[in-house]
C-alpha positions in Angstrom: 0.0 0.0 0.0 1.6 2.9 -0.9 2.4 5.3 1.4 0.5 8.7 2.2 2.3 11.8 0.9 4.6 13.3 3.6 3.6 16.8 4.9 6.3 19.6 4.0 7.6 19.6 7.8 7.9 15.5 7.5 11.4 13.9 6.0 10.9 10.4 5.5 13.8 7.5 5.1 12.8 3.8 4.5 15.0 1.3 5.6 15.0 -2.8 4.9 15.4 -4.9 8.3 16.8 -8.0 8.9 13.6 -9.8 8.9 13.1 -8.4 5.1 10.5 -6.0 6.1 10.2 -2.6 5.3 10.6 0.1 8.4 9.5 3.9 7.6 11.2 6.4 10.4 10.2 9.9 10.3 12.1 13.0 10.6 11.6 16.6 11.1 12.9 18.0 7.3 15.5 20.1 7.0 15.9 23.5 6.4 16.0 24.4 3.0 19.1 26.5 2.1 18.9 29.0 -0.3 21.9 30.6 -1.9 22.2 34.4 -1.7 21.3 36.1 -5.3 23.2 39.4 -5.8 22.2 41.4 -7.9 25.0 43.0 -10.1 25.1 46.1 -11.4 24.7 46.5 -15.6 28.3 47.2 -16.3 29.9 44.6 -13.8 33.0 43.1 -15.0 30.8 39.7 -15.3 28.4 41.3 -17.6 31.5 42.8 -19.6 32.5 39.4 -20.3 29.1 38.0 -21.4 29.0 41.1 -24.0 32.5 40.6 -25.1 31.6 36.7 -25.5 28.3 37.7 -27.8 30.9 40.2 -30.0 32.0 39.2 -33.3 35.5 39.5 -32.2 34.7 36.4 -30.1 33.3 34.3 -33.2 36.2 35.1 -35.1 38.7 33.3 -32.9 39.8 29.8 -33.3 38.2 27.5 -30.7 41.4 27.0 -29.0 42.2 30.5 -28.2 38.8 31.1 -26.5 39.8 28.8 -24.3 43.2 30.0 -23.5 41.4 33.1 -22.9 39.2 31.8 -20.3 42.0 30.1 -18.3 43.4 33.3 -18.3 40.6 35.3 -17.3 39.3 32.6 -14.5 41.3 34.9 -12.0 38.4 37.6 -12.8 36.3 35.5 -10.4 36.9 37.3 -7.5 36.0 40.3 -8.5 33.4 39.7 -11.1 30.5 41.5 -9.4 32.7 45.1 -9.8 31.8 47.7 -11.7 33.9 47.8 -15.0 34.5 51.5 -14.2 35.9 51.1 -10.8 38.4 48.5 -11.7 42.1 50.9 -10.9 45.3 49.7 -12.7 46.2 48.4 -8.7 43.6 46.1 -9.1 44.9 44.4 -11.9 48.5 44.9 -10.7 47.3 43.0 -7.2 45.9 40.1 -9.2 48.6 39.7 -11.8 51.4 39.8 -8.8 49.4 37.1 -7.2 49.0 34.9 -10.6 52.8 35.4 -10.5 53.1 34.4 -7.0 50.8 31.6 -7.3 51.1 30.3 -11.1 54.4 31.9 -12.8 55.1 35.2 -14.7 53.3 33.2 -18.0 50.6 32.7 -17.0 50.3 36.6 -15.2 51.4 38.0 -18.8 49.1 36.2 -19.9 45.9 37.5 -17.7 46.9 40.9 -18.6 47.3 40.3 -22.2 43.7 39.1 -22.5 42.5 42.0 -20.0 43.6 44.4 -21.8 42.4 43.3 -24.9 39.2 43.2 -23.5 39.6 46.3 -21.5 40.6 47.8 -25.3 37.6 46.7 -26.5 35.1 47.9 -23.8 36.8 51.8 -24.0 36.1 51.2 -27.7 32.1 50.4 -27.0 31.8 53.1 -24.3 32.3 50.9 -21.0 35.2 52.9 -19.9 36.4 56.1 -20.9 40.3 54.8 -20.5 41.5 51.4 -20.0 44.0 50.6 -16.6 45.6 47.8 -18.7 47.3 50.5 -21.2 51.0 49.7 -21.6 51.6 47.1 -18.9 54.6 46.4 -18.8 55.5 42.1 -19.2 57.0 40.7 -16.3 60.2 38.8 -17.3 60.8 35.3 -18.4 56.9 33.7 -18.6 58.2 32.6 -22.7 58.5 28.9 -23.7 62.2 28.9 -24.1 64.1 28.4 -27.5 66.1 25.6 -28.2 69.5 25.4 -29.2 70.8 23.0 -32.3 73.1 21.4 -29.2 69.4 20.9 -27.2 67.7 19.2 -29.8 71.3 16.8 -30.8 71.1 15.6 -27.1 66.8 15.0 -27.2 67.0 13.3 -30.9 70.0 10.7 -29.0 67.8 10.0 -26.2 64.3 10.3 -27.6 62.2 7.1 -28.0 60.8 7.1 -32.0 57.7 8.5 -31.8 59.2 11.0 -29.9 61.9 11.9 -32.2 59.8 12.2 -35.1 57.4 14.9 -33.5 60.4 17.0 -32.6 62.1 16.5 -36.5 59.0 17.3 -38.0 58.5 20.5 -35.2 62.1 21.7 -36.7 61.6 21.3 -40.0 58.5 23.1 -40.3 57.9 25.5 -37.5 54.7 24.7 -36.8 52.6 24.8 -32.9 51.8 21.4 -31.1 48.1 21.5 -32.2 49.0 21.3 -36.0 51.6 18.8 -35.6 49.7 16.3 -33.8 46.7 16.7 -36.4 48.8 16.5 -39.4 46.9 13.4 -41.8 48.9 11.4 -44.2 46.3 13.0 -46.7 47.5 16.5 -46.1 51.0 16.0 -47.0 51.3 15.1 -51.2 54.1 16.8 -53.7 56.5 17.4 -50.7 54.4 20.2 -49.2 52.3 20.1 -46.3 48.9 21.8 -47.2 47.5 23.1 -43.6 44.4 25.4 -42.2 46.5 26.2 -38.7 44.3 25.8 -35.5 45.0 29.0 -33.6 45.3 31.6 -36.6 42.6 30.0 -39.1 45.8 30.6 -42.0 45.8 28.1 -44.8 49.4 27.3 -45.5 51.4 25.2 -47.8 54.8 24.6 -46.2 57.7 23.1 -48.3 59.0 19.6 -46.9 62.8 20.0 -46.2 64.5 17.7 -48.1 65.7 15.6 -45.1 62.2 15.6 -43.5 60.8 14.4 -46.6 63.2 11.2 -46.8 62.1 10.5 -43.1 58.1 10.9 -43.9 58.7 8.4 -46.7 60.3 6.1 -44.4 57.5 6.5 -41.6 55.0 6.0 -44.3 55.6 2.3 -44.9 54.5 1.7 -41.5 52.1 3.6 -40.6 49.5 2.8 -38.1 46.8 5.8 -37.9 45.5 8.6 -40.1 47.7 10.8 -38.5 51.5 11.1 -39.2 52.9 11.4 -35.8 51.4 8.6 -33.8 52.4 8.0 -30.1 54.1 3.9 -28.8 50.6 2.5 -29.1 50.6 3.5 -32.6 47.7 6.0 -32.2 47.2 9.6 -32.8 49.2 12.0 -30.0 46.9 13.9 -27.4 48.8 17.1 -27.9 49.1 17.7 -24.0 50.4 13.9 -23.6 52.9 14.6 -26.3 54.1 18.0 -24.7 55.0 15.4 -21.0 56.5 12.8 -23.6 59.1 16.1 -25.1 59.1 17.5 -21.5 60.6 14.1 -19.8 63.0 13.3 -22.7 64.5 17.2 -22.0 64.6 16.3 -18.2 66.6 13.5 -19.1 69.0 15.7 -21.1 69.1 17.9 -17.5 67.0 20.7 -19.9 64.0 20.8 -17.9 61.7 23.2 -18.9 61.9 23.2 -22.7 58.9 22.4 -24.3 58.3 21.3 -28.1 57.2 25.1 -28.6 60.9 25.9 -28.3 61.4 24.0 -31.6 59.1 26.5 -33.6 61.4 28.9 -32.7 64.3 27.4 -33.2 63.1 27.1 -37.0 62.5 30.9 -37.1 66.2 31.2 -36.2 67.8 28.6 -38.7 65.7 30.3 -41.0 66.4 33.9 -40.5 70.9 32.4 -39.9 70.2 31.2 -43.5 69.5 35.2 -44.5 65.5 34.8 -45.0 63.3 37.6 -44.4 60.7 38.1 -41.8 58.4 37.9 -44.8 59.8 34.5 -45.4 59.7 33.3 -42.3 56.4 33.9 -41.6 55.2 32.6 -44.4 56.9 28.8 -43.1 55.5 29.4 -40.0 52.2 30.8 -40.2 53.0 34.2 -37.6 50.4 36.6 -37.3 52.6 39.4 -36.7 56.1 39.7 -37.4 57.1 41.4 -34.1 58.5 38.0 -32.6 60.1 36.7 -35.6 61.9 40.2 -35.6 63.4 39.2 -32.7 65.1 36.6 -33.8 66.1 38.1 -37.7 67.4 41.3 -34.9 69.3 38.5 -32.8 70.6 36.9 -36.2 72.2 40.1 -37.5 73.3 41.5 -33.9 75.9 38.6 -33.8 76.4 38.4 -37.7 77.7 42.6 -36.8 79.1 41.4 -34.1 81.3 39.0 -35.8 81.9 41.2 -38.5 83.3 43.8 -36.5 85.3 41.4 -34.8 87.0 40.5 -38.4 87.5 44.1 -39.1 89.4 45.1 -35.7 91.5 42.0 -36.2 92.3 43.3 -39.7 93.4 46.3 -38.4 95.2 45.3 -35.7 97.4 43.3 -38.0 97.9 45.9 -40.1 99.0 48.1 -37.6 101.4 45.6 -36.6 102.9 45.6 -39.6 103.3 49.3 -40.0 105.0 49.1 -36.8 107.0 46.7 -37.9 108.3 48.4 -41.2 109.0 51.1 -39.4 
């Protein structure tokens, strides 16, 4: 028979005893607890982020950097119900210092990149009348370090084979983690890799080096998956289980802390050693903006001028010698 509904003060538990019947106990119910609902003012710095998120600015970036953006901007949280207006340039310098603290300078650089792109955009839409995010200044270090040709030697001697060929084909083409790991057999024909890159949305068709393309040849014959670069299990790489398989290999070659990111741009710097323009570097590696690769082209030809100047006082030293000598 079933039981009688209990009355909104009544909290009934049934419970099976020994004997195979069927006790009912009754207890008073508990209180109901009911969450606080603040109400937040219309130009909080949570309702900035829901109009920034309906903007076509939003639609237009690749999936992978709206997430980026929202692990960056997570540390928002705690002061979400604020208004946009009242956020002060120590506000964001308190948080950053403690992302710092807490996290590392990266991912700090990072929360202030993405705030004051947003902050950008709000002054631009009325929000604000200035933005506290203007000309931060980057805290140091926070950047995926480069390689150097002596780093990748000692990680190509140690590295197991699916290992090795992630990091020949990162060098060779200068291309991020995401594209690497979702390269298909069908996307490589003619000795070119034809690619739509995940974080820029840029089509590219990248010129097999000569020596990569006699190693893709050879991995060919025995391929497993639809995907060049497969892991041991001969399956496709998760790209953050292939970033710990590079990470341990460099550990083992006492380089902890270089990540297969390093290799895209140690291919910007054999590139721009090898006299190529930012132009044509960027056009290999699929940069947005040509600010970092400038960096390297500017390291390039500081110790190219550096050299040469070396030659030149030598030259003139012996000279001088000579002179001396004649004399």
């Amino acid at each position: 028979m079933p039981l009688p509904p209990a009355s909104p003060a009544v909290r009934r538990v049934s419970k099976r005893l020994a004997d195979g019947s069927i006790k009912v106990y009754e207890y008073p119910a508990l209180p109901t607890k009911r969450r606080a609902v603040i109400a937040l003012p219309p130009d909080s710095i949570r309702e900035l982020l829901a109009a920034y998120e309906r903007s076509p600015e939003w639609a237009n970036l690749a999936t992978r950097t709206r997430r980026n953006h929202n692990i960056a901007l997570r540390h928002l949280h705690a002061i979400q119900h604020l208004s946009v207006a009242g956020l002060r340039r120590r506000d964001i310098l308190t948080l950053r210092d403690a992302i710092a603290t807490g996290i590392g300078h990266g991912a700090a650089n990072a929360f202030t990149a993405r705030l004051g792109a947003i902050l950008s955009w709000a002054r631009d839409r009325g929000w604000i009348e200035y933005s506290p995010a203007d000309r931060l200044h980057a805290l140091p270090g926070g950047h995926f370090p480069s390689w150097s040709e002596d780093a990748l030697a000692a990680a190509l001697h140690v590295a197991p084979e699916p290992v090795r060929r992630a990091l020949l084909m990162a060098v060779h083409t200068g291309q991020r983690r995401g594209d690497l790991v979702a390269a298909r057999w069908s996307d490589l024909a003619g000795g070119v890799w034809r690619l739509t890159q995940e974080k820029t949305g840029r089509t590219l068709v990248v010129p097999l080096h000569p020596h990569l393309a006699a190693e893709i040849a050879a991995w060919r014959q025995s391929a497993t998956a639809v995907t060049v670069l497969t892991n041991a299990a001969g399956t496709p790489w998760h790209r953050d289980a292939l970033t710990m398989a590079v990470m341990r290999v460099m550990e083992e070659t006492g380089r902890k802390g270089h990540g297969i990111h390093g290799l895209r741009k140690l291919a910007a710097v054999r590139l721009a050693e090898a006299g190529c323009s930012v132009h044509e570097i960027a056009a290999i590696t699929g940069h947005a903006t040509l600010k970092e690769i400038s960096r390297y082209t500017e390291a390039v030809d500081q110790e190219k001028l550096a050299r040469s100047a070396l030659v030149r006082l030598q030259q003139f030293s012996d000279a001088s010698k000579k002179r001396r000598n004649r004399q």
